[in-house]
N, C-alpha and C positions, 0 to 999 in steps of 0.2 A: 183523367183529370176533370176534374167539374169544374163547372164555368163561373164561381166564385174564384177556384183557384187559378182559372186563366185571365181573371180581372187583377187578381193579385199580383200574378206574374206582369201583369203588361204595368201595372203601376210599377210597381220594382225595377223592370226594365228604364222608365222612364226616371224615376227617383234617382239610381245607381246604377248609371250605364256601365260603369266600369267590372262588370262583373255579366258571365255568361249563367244561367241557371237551369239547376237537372233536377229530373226527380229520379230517385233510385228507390227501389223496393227490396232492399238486402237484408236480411235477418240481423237483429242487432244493433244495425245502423241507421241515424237519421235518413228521413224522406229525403229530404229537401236539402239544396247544396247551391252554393252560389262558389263559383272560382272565378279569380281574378283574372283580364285577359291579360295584363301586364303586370311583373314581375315586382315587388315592392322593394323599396332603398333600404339597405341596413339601418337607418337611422328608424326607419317606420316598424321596421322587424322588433327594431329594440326597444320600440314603446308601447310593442303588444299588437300592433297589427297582422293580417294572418293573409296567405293567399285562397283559403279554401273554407269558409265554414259551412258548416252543416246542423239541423236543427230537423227537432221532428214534428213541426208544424213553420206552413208560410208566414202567420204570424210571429211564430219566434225568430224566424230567420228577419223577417225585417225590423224586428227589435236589434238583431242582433247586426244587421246592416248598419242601422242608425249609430249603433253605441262606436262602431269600427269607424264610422266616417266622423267621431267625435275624436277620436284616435290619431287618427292621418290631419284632423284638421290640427290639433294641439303639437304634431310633430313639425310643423309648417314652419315654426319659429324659433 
């Protein structure tokens, strides 16, 4: 991991605690993975939020954090 990506990770960390973050190097499959540490409500399931994404760059992935925490916020009501 380079120390760009360990800046990245410690912002994310701090942006969206609610998720643990890995990097995997598996043929085929995104780098980068955030999973949820708790479990989402069917209500949050069913407006498209997810416990696991994966993306194959840290900046996608915190795109793709932000778009999810737009998700959970609009399920709120």
């Amino acid at each position: 991991m380079t120390d760009y990506e360990r800046r990245l990770i410690d912002l994310l960390i701090s942006t969206h605690p609610a998720w643990r973050y890995e990097e995997r190097d598996l043929p085929g499959l995104p780098k980068w993975w955030a999973v949820r540490y708790y479990p989402l409500r069917p209500d949050q399931r069913a407006a498209g939020a997810r416990d696991v994404l994966g993306r194959t760059t840290l900046h996608r992935l915190a795109q793709a954090l932000a778009h999810h925490d737009e998700i959970i916020h609009r399920s709120r009501y």
